[in-house]
ZASEKE-379859 format. One line per 10 residues: their letters; for each residue x, y, z of C-alpha. Coordinates in steps of 0.5 Angstrom, whole numbers, padded with zeros to 4 digits, m for minus. Example, Ala and Ser with C-alpha at 12.3 -4.5 7.8 and 13.67 -1.06 7.14 Angstrom:
! residues 2
AS) 0025/m0009/0016; 0027/m0002/0014
END
This chain:
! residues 372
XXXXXXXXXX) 0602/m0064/0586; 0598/m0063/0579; 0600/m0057/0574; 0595/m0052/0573; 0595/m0050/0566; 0593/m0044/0561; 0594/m0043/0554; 0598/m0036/0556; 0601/m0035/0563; 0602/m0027/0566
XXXXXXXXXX) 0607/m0026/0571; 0605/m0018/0573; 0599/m0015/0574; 0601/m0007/0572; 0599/m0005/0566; 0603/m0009/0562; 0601/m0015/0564; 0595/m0013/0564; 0594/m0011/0557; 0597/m0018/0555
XXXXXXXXXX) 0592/m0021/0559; 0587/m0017/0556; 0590/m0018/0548; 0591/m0026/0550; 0582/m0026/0553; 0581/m0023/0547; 0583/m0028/0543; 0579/m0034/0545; 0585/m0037/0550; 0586/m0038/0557
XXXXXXXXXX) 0590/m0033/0561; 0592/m0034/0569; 0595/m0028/0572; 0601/m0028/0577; 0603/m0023/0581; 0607/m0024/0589; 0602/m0018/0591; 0595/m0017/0592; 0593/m0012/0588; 0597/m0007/0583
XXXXXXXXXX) 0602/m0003/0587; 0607/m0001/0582; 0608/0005/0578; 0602/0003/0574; 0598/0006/0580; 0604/0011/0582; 0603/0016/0577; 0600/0022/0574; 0595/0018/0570; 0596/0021/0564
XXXXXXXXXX) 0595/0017/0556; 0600/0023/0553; 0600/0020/0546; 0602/0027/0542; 0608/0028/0546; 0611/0022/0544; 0615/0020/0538; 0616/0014/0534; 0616/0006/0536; 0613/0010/0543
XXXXXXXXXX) 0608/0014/0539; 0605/0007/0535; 0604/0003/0542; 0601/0009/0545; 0596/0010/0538; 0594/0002/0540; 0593/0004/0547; 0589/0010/0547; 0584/0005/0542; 0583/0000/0548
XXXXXXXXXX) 0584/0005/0554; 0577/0007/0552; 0574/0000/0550; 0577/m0001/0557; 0574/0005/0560; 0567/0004/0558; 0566/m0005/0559; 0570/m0004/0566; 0566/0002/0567; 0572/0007/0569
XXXXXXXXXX) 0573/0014/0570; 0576/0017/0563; 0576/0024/0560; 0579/0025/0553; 0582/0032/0555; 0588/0032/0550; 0594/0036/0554; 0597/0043/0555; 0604/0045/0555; 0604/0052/0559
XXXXXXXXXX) 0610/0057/0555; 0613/0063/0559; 0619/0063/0555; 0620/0065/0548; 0625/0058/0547; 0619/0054/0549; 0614/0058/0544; 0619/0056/0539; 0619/0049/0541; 0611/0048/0541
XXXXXXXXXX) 0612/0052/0534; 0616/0046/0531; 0612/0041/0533; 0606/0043/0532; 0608/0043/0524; 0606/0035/0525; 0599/0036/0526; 0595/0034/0532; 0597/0040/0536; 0594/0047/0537
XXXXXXXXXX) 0598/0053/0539; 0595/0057/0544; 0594/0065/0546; 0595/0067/0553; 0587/0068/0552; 0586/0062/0550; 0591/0058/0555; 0587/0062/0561; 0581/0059/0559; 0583/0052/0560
XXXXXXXXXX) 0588/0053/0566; 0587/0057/0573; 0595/0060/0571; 0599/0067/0572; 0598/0071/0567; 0604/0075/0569; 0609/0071/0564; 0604/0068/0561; 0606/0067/0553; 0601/0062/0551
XXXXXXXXXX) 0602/0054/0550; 0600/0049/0546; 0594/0044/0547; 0595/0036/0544; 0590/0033/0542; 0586/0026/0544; 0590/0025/0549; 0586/0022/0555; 0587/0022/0563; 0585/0016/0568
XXXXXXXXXX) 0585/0016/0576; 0591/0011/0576; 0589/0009/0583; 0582/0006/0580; 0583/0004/0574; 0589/m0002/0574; 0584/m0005/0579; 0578/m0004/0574; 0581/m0007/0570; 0583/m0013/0574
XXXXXXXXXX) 0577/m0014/0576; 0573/m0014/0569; 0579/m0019/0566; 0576/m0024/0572; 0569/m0023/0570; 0571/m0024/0563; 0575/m0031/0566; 0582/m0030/0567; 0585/m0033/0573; 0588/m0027/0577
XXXXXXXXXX) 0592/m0031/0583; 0595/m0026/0587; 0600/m0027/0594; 0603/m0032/0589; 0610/m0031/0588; 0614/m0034/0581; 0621/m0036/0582; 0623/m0039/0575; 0620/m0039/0568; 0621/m0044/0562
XXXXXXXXXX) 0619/m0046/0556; 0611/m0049/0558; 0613/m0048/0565; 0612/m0044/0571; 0614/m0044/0578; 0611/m0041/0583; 0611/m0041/0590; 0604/m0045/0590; 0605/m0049/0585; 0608/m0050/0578
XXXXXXXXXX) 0603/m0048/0572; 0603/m0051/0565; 0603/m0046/0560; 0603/m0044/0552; 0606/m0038/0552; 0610/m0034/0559; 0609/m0027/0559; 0614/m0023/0564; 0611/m0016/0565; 0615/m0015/0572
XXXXXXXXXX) 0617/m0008/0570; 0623/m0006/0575; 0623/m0012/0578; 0626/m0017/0571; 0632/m0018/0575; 0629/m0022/0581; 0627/m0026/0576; 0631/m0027/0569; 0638/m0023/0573; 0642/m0025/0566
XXXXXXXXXX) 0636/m0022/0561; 0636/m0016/0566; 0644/m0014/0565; 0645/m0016/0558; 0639/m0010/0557; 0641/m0005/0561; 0635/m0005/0566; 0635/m0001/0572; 0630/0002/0576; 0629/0010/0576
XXXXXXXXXX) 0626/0013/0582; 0621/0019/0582; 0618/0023/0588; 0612/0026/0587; 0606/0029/0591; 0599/0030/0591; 0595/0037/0594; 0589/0040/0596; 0590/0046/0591; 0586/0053/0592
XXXXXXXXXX) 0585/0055/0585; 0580/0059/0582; 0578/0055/0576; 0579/0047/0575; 0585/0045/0570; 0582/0042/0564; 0587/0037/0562; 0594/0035/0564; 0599/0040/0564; 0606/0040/0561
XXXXXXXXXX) 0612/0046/0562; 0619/0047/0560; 0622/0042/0564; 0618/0037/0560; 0620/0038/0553; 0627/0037/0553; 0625/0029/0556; 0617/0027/0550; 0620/0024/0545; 0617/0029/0540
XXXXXXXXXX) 0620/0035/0543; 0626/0032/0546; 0631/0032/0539; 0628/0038/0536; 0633/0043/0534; 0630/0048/0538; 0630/0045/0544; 0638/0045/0544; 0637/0052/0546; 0632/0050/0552
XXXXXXXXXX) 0634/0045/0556; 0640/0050/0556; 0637/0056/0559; 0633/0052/0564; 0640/0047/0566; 0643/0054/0567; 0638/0058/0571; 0636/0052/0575; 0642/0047/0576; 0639/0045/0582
XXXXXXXXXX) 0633/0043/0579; 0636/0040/0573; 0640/0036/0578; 0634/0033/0580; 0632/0031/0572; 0626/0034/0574; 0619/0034/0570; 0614/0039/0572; 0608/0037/0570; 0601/0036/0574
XXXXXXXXXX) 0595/0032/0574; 0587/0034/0577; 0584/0027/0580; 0577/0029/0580; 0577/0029/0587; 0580/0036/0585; 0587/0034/0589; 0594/0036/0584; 0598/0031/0583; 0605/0035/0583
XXXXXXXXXX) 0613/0032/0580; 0617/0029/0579; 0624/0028/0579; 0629/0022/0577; 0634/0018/0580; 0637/0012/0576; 0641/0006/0580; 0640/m0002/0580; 0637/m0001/0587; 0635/0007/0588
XXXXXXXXXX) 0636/0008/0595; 0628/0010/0599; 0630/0016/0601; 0627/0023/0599; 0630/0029/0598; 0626/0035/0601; 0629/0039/0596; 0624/0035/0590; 0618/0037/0594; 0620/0044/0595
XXXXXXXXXX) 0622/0045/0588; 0615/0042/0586; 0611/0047/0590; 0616/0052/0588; 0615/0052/0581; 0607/0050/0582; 0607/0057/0586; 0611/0061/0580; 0606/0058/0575; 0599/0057/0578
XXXXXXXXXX) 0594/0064/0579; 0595/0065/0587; 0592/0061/0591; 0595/0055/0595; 0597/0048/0596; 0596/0044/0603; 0600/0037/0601; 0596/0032/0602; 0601/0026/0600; 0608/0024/0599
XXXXXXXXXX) 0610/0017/0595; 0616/0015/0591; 0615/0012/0585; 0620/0006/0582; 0619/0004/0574; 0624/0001/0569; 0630/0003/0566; 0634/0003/0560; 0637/0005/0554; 0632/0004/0549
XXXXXXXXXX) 0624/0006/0551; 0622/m0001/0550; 0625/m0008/0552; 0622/m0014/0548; 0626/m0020/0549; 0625/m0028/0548; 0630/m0032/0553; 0627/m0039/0552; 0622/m0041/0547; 0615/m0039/0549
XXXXXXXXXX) 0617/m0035/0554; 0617/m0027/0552; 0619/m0022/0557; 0616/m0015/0555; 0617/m0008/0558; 0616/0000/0558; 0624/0002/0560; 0623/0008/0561; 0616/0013/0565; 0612/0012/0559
XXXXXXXXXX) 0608/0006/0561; 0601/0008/0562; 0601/0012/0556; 0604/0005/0552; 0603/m0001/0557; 0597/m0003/0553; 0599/m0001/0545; 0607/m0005/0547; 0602/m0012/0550; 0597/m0012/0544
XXXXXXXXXX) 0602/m0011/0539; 0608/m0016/0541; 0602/m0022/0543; 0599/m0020/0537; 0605/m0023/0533; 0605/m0029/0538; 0599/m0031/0538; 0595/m0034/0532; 0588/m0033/0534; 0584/m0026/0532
XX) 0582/m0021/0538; 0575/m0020/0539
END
């Protein structure tokens, strides 16, 4: 059988993957996708569609400055759904104040009365001390827009071969289950799933999967909710908030009053998908091979602390899903395990916000043409 070739090779088709595809086409070069599935099925449509770039902090903050760029230049030639709705961090307590206080020293972040939090929000005004609002972060419908994008990427000529499973990767060469394929450059953008295909590089980084319950619901709420909405629980994980001194004394309180909670590393956050639905989560849970089992108590926790924030109303759960991403001990893993061969990833929930800005980056220092 004759090799196909490309002068770059994708394997994945989620958002990092795709970002790669993205820079690669963009340059001027040949690009065939790889993926076992037929479409995107993964955390990049599992989540809560959010761009949160102001939350972050460092290297992650970077990426995701590059990403918010070319979430809107892919929004608009693919022709998906996309605000720049910035995001709201709701705060009930004098601790979380604190927190929002600091960190909005760095710019790039208004503090909010209850006033002014009411007006964007549909919450309870009873123990409301106000928030904060990021600004220029954005919110996607995570289950049209990887499929979007695909769909672009082909019409700008990039050979998407989906159903077709890789099973080993070597300097200029991919096996597949149709067939080798000659290549350049191998980009490995599998996500949780590096240790199907490179077991060693998996074990030598730490990766692992983490496993998120999440939910969707019909809310009966007064008035839309404006932007993505934070709380407590997700300052002490963002980068920008998480190492503040200030949020020593957070995450102390919330793990002391609600041990339950904290032992589902929960991150109470939400999102409103333009049919009006919420999307509710989510709590954590780290192994090799997580087991597919739900607690109940993360859902109940979910509606529990959705009761206790939004202005009276209702919630009928419409949809429950786990969703799995990589993990590991750093945010990002970037790693060469044979010439020509570079095997990228998000190792932490933060993929959405960074994929595209981690692909364009690490190619850009791999290929030599300049994007268009």
């Amino acid at each position: 059988m004759n090799a196909a070739r490309a002068d770059v090779v994708v394997v994945g088709s989620g958002i990092v993957g795709l970002g790669a595809a993205y820079a690669a086409v963009r340059r001027g070069l040949s690009v065939i996708v790889v993926d076992r599935t037929d479409a995107p099925v993964g955390a990049t449509v599992r989540n809560f569609g959010h761009i949160c770039v102001g939350a972050q902090a460092g290297e992650a903050r970077r990426y995701g400055e590059i990403s918010r760029d070319l979430w809107q230049r892919l929004a608009t030639d693919a022709g998906f759904w996309l605000r720049e709705s910035g995001t709201l961090v709701a705060a009930r307590h004098v601790d979380e104040v604190a927190v929002l206080e600091t960190a909005a020293r760095d710019g790039g972040m208004q503090m909010l009365s209850p006033y002014a939090m009411l007006q964007r929000a549909p919450l309870r005004a009873e123990g409301l001390l106000g928030g904060a609002l990021i600004e220029g972060d954005l919110q996607a419908n995570p289950r049209e827009a990887a499929g979007a994008i695909a769909a672009h990427l082909a019409s700008a000529g990039v050979d998407f071969r989906f159903r077709t499973a890789v099973t080993s990767v070597d300097t200029g060469r991919v096996q597949t289950t149709r067939g080798p394929i000659e290549a350049g450059q191998i980009v490995v953008a599998v996500g949780h799933d590096l240790d199907q295909l490179l077991p060693d590089l998996a074990e030598r980084g730490g990766v692992v999967r983490c496993a998120l319950d999440m939910m969707r619901v019909a809310a009966d709420l007064p008035t839309p909710l404006s932007a993505p909405l934070l709380t407590g629980w997700s300052l002490v994980r963002y980068g920008r908030f998480a190492d503040l001194p200030e949020t020593a004394a957070l995450r102390a309180r919330l793990h002391g009053e609600r041990p339950d909670h904290a032992a589902l590393d929960l991150n109470q956050m939400y999102t409103q998908l333009p049919d009006g639905s919420l999307i509710l989560g989510d709590s954590h849970a780290k192994a090799i091979q997580p087991p597919p089992f739900q607690p109940e108590a993360a859902f109940d926790a979910f509606l529990e602390e959705a009761g206790a924030l939004f202005a009276p109303g209702g919630f009928r759960v419409l949809e429950r899903w786990q969703g799995v991403y990589a993990s590991g001990p750093s945010e990002f893993l970037i790693e060469t395990p044979a010439d020509g061969v570079l095997a990228i990833a998000a190792t932490t929930g933060i993929g959405m916000t960074c994929g595209l800005g981690l692909a364009e980056s690490t190619l850009s220092h791999h290929l030599q043409e300049a994007p268009a």
